[in-house]
Each structure stands twice: as structure tokens, then as C-alpha cells.
N, C-alpha and C positions, 0 to 999 in steps of 0.2 A: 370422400375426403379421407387421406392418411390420418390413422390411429397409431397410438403406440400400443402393441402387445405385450413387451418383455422390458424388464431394468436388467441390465450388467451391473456390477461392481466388482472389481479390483482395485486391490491394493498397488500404490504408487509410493513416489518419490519427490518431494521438490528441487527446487535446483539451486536451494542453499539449504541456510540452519536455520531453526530458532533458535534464537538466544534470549535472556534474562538480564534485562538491561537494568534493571534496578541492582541485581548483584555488582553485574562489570562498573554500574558508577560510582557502588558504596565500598567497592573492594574490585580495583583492577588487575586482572590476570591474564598469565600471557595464552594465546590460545589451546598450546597442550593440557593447561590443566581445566582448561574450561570443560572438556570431555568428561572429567572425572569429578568435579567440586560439584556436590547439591545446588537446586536450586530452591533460592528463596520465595520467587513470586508463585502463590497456589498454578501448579496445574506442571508447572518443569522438575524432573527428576535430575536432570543436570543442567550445565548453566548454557552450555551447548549440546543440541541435538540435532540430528539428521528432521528435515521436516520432513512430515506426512502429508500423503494425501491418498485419493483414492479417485479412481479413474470411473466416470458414470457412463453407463452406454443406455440413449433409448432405442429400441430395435422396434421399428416401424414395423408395417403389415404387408411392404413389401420385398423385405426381408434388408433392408440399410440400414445401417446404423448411426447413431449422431452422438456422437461424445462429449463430456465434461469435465474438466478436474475439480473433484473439490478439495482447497489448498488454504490455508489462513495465511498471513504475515509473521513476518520474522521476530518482531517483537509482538509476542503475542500476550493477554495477561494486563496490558500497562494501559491506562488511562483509559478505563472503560470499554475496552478491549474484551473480547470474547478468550477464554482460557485456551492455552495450546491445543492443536488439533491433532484427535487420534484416530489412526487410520480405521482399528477394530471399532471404535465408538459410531466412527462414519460408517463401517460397513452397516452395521445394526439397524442405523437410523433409518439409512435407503432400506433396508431389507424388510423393517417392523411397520415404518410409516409413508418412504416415500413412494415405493413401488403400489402397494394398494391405492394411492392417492390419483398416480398416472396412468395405471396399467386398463387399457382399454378405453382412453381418453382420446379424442380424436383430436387432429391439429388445427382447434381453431384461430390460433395466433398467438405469437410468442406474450405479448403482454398477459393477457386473461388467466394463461397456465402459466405463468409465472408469477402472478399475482396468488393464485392457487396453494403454490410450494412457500410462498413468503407468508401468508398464512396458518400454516400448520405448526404444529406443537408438539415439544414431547416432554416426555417426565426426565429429568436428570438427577443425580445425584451431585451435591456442590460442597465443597469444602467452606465450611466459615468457622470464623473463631468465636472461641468460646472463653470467657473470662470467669478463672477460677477463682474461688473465695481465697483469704487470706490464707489460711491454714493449709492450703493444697500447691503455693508455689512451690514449694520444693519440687514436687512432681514429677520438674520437664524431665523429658528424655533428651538422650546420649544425642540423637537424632536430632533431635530441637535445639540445641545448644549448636551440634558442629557446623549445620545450616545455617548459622547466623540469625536466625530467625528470631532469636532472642537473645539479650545482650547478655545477662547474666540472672541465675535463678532467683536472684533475690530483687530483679528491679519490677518496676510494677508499673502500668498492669501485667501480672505473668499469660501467657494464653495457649491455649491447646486449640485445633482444630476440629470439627466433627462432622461428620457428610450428612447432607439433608437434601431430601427428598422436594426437589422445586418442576413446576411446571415452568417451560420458558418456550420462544420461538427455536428452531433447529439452529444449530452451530450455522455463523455466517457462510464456515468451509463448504457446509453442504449446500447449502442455499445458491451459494456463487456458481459448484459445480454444476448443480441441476440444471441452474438454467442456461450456463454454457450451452449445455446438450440440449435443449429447448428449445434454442435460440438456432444450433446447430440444425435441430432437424425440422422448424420450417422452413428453413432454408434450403436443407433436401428437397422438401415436397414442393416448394412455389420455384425449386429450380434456380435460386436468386444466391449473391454472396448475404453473409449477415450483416453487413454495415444495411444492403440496400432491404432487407427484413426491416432492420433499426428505421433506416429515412422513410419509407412508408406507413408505419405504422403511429411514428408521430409526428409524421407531416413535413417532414426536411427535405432540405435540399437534396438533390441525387451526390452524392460524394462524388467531387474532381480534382479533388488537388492533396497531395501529402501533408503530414501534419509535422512539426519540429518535433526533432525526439531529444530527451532528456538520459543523459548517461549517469552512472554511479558509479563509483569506483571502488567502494569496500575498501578494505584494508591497504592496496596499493594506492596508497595516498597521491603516489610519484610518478611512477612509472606507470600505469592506468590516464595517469593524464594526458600522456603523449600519443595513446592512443585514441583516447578522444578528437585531441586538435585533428589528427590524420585522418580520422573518420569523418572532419567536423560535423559531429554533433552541435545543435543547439544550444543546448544546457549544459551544464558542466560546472563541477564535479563530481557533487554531492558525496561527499566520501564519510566514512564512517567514524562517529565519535564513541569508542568506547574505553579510552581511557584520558581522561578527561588532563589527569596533569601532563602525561606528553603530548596531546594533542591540542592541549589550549593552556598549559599551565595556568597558576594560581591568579593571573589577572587579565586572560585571554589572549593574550602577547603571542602567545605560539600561534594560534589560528590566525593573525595579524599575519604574522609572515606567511605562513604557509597561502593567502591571499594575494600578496604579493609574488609569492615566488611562480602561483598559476596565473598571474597577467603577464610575468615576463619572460614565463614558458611559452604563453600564446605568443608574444610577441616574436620570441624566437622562431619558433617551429611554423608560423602562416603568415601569411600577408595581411595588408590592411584592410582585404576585404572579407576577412573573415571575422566578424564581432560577436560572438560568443556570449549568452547570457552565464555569469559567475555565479552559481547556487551553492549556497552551503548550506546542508541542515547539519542543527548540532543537539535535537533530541532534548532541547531543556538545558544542557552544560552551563551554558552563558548565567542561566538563573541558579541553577547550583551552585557556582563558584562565588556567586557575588549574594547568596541567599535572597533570591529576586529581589532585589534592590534594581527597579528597572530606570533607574538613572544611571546608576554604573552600568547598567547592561544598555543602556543608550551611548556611552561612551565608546566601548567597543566596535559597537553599530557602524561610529561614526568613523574609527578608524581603519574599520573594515573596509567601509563605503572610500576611504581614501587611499588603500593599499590595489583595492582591485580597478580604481580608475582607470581608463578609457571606457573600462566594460561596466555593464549596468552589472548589480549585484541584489541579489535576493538568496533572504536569510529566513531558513525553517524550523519553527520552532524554538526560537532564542532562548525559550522559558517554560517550564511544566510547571501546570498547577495540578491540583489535587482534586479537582472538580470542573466540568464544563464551564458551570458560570463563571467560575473565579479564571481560568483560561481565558478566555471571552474579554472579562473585564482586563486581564494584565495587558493582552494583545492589541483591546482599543486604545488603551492609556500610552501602551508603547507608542503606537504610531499618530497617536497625536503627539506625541515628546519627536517622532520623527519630522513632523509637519511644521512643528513648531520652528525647529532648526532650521528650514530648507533642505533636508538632507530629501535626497532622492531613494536610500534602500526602499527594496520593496520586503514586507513581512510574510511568512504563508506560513499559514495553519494547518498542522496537520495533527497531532495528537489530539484528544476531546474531541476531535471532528468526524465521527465513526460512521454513523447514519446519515441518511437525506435529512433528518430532523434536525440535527448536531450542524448541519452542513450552512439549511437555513440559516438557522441563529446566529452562525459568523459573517453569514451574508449581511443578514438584519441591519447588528449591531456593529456592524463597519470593523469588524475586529479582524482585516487580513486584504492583503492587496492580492493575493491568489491564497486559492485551499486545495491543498491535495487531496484528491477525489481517492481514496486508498479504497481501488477494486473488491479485494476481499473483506475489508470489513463491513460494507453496504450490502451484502449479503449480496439479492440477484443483481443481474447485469442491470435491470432494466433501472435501479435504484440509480447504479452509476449514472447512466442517460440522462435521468433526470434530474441530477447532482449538476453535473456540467451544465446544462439546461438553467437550472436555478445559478449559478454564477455566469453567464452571462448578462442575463436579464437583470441582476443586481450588481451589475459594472463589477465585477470582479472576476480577474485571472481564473480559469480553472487548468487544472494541471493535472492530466488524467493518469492518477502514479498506481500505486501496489506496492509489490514486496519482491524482494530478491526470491524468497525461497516460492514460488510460485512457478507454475512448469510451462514448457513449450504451448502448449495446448491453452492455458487463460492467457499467457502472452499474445497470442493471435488473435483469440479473440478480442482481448481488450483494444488492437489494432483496430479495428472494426466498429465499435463503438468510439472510436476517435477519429474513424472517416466519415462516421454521420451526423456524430454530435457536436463535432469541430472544438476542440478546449484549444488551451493556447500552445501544451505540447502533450506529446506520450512518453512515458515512461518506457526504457530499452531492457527486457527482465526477460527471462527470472537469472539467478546467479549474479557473481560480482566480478565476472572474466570483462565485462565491455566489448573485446571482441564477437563472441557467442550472441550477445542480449540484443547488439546493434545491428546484426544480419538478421536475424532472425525478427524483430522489428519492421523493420525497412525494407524486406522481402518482401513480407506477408502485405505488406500496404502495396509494393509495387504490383505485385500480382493480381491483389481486391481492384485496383485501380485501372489497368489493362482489361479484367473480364469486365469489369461496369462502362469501359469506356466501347470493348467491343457491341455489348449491348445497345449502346448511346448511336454508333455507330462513327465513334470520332477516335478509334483506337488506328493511330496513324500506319503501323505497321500492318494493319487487315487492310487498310484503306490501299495503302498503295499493293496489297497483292488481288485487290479485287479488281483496279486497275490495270495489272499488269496482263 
């Protein structure tokens, strides 16, 4: 049986930013100064950065390699989110705990040793606040004040931060990476793609048919669109909310149109047999602007729901709360105010929904008509699987997403875990180009799908040259 002997780690890149979404929605900035303004939420030194990652290789005993990125999301930090990921902090991790954990382990199947690395532990140090006595708010620093971080010296409570010493499971980043490369290299040794590792192991279907992929557009609100319809993608737009009065103004009016103006772009640019799912996450906005008041944010819904008509429409996130359960509870309320109506949007949940546990609970508690399955925060893959796994079975959409800033390498794989576990679409990533996210998607399936069909013996171009 193949062993692994050696762990790699290098340092990487994702294929977007993090950013600090709480700064861009409490103070919107244009993107050059985002490089330079602090960030407010623990863990970001600026409000944009280049994301990290770090590249994992396990090197088998027959000298192959199988690789993994470890990479987080782009809002990292926010709603029970794991802190932005550090490349140096990841290298540490693999070098202190996870190479002793793997090294000279043989491949007895990707669940077991993945379950292994979701397991482990290490010591971190964490920033938390600290609330000073009366007599000590003057105190803050230069630093504290021009962060935003507090509003003024004199308001109360004043607070300082201080690092402590916690025991927790490994950063998601790593965990996602490792088992990439896990996942990768029993797939070396049994000689098989990793979807058909995934359908064996917990008993699926052999993968045969493509999955709908889900585009994003980032900042090209406009032009990003056109190249979706051209590509027809499935899903479409999902474009980015970070500054909330041009993008939605003060009573969501802007996102109305801008709703509008992407059904009669489709219309323009495709025929009528192109029908397009209308997705729009807005990160919370909708409850910001209207201070969750989820009747006025029902209103919106509804005008939403009538500006993207012919096309069905599904809305992510309409609302942040401040806690899973109070999420949960806005989300269920929402869409019974949707049901009530007759209205047709569909709700998805994605922030508070971090974990297979988190994922549960929205299932449960009827709080979403699909959940975005976010790759890198479910730590290993195998979480993912059975993310998607659990909304089926609880009649709900699953919608196997991520994050832009995630690289080539968990992009493909998460292809894979979406030809075995079948959700209702995949996410087209990493970066916010659309072109780049939706080849690089749609390859990787075409390709897993011709070697499993060769296998099958139903891959029609072998067929006919074994014929010939």
C-alpha cells in the first residue's frame, strides 16, 4: 500500500484579495485607498490585501506528488469566520503539526486521513478585547483612533486588544489544503480521477453529466455581464456589494434597477432559450440600510423579484445578523413573509453557515431555499461532500461556492467534489475576471468526465477509434 514519506510547503498566492468588509460597509472607499487605510476587523493590517496561501505537496514512497492549496475566503474575519490567512503562520502549522501527523502514514483512504487532519489542534495566539477601567480611557493609541476602531476617547466602553494564548482546531486554510493533497494522492495510488475517489467512498453515483456553473462578476458590475450571457453560464451575476449607497442606495432602488437592467441585457444579447438563474448576493446590505427591518427588506425582495422577471431570482444574504441563531431566525421569518406573499425569490444562506454543523441548522430550521456550501470555510473537502449531501436530503438547493481569492489548484478540485456529489451548481473561481474562473471550471469537469467516461467505456470518441 502507498505511504506518504515527505510534506512540501511553499508559499503561494490566491487569485484575488481579502478585504474587510465591515470597514467598506461602515466607510466606503474607492479601491486605491483600500491598499493603504487599516483594517478594522481583528486579523487585516489593510482593508485590502493580496491573499495568501500556501501550496502542500504529499510526496508518496514512489516518488509522486499530490498537491493542495491552503487558501481561506475573501471576507475573512466576519461572521464566525476564521481570521485572515497567513501564509508564514500556515507554513508553521504543516511543518510543527501537520507533517508529524502524515509522514509515514500509508493511503488508507482519503475519508480516515482526513478525518485525522480535521482532528488536530494547535496552540494560537488570538487577539480579544479588553475593557479598561474608567480612569484608563484616555489611553487609546494614535493607532486605535485612526482605525476607526473606536469612535472617540471618551465614548465607552473604551477597549484595547491583547493576544492570548488559545487552544483551537488548525486554520480552515490548512485543513482545506491538506486534504486537497489527500484527496489528490489517493487518487495517484488507486490510479482513479478524485470525483471517482469521492463516488466510492461514499457510495455515489459514478459521475456522468456536468454540473451548472455559477459566475461572479466582482466589481464589473456591467461589462462582466456580457460575458457571462456569451459564455451562458447558469447563474449569474453575483456581483459585489461593497459600497452599499452606490450600489443599492438608501432604499435599495439602485440594486432594483441594476436587476432590471441584467434581464434586458439577457434579453438582448441570447435567445429565448437561454434562461439564466438571476443571483444576487448582497452580503447583509438589504438589512443594513433598512436596520433589519425584514419587512422593508421584504419589500425590496418583492421588487426585485419583479424587475428580474422572466428569470427566476435568488437573493444571498439579504440580512447579517450578529449570531448564527439570530441569522437562522431572520432568514426563517424572511421567507415565510416570502410564502406568505406568493412571491417566488428564492433566499440562500451563506454567512453564519461556516461549518457542516452551521449548514445543518439552516437545513433544520427551514431558514434558506439553497446554502452556499463556502469550500474553504468547511475546512476538509470531505466536510464539503457532506454539506451538499445534507441539503439534498433536507430538500434544499445546495450550491457548491468558495471565494474568489482561492487558486487554480482548489478550483478543480472543488470541480470534483461537484461531479460526485451533484449540488445544484458550482462555483466558476478563483479571481473576478469570469473569463479565466469559467474555463478553468468547465475544462477541468470536461476532462474528469471523458477519463471516467473512457473508464465506463462509453467515451464516445475511444469508442469510435476502437471501431475504426
Amino acid at each position: 500500500m502507498p505511504a506518504i514519506v515527505h510534506l512540501l510547503a511553499v508559499p503561494a498566492v490566491g487569485g484575488y484579495y481579502c478585504e474587510d468588509l465591515a470597514a467598506l460597509q461602515s466607510n466606503p472607499m474607492p479601491v486605491a485607498e483600500r491598499y493603504t487605510t487599516p483594517g478594522v476587523t481583528p486579523g487585516f493590517r489593510r482593508v485590502r490585501e493580496v491573499a495568501e496561501a500556501v501550496s502542500v505537496g504529499l510526496v508518496l514512497d514512489d516518488g509522486r506528488v499530490a498537491w493542495g492549496d491552503c487558501v481561506a475566503v475573501a471576507y475573512s474575519g466576519k461572521a464566525g469566520r476564521y481570521p485572515v490567512f497567513r501564509a508564514e503562520d500556515g507554513m508553521a502549522t504543516l511543518r510543527e503539526v501537520v507533517a508529524p501527523a502524515l509522514e509515514g502514514r500509508p493511503l488508507t483512504g482519503f475519508r480516515p486521513l482526513a478525518d485525522a487532519v480535521e482532528g488536530l489542534g494547535e496552540s494560537v495566539l488570538e487577539e480579544r478585547p479588553v475593557e479598561l477601567p474608567e480612569g484608563q480611557r484616555s489611553g487609546l493609541s494614535r493607532r486605535d483612533l485612526l482605525t476607526g476602531r473606536f469612535a472617540r476617547a471618551g465614548d465607552a466602553p473604551a477597549i484595547r486588544t491583547e493576544r492570548v494564548a488559545v487552544t483551537r482546531p488548525l486554520h480552515t486554510a490548512v485543513r482545506y489544503g491538506v486534504s486537497q493533497a489527500l484527496l489528490g494522492a489517493v487518487a495517484l495510488a488507486r490510479g482513479l480521477t478524485m470525483a471517482e475517489v469521492i463516488a466510492d467512498e461514499w457510495g455515489l453515483p459514478a459521475p456522468a453529466e456536468p454540473v451548472p456553473i455559477h459566475a461572479q462578476s466582482g466589481g464589473e458590475r456591467y461589462a462582466n455581464v456580457d460575458k457571462m450571457i456569451a459564455r451562458r453560464v447558469a447563474s449569474l451575476p453575483h456581483a459585489l456589494v461593497d459600497n452599499i449607497p452606490e450600489q443599492l442606495g438608501s432604499d435599495g432602488s439602485k440594486l432594483v434597477q441594476y436587476a432590471r437592467w441584467v434581464r434586458e441585457r439577457i434579453q438582448t444579447l441570447a435567445g429565448s432559450d437561454y434562461q439564466p438563474m438571476i443571483h444576487l448576493d448582497v452580503h447583509g446590505a438589504l438589512g443594513h440600510i433598512f436596520d433589519n427591518n425584514l419587512g422593508k427588506v421584504l419589500g425590496v425582495l418583492y421588487a426585485l423579484e419583479s424587475a428580474a422577471r422572466p428569470y427566476p431570482l435568488r437573493v444571498e444574504c439579504p440580512v447579517m445578523l450578529q449570531s448564527r441563531e439570530a441569522q437562522i431566525e431572520a432568514m426563517r421569518t424572511l421567507r415565510e413573509y416570502i410564502r406568505a406573499r406568493g412571491m417566488r425569490v428564492q433566499l440562500v444562506a451563506d454567512e453564519w453557515a461556516n461549518t457542516l454543523d452551521d449548514i445543518r441548522a439552516f437545513v433544520d430550521a427551514g431558514a434558506a431555499d439553497v446554502v452556499q456550501i463556502k469550500m474553504p470555510d468547511l475546512g476538509s473537502v470531505h466536510n464539503a461532500v457532506d454539506a451538499v449531501l445534507a441539503c439534498r436530503r433536507g430538500g434544499v438547493g445546495a450550491f457548491l461556492g468558495g471565494s474568489c481569492a482561492e487558486t487554480d489548484l482548489s478550483a478543480r478540485v472543488s470541480v470534483h467534489v461537484a461531479l460526485a456529489a451533484r449540488p445544484d451548481m458550482v462555483m466558476a473561481k478563483p479571481g473576478m475576471g469570469v473569463d479565466e474562473a469559467v474555463m478553468l471550471v468547465q475544462n477541468e469537469m470536461g476532462r474528469a468526465l471523458a477519463e471516467m467516461g473512457l473508464r465506463r467505456g462509453t467515451n464516445r470518441i475511444h469508442e469510435e477509434t476502437k471501431e475504426s
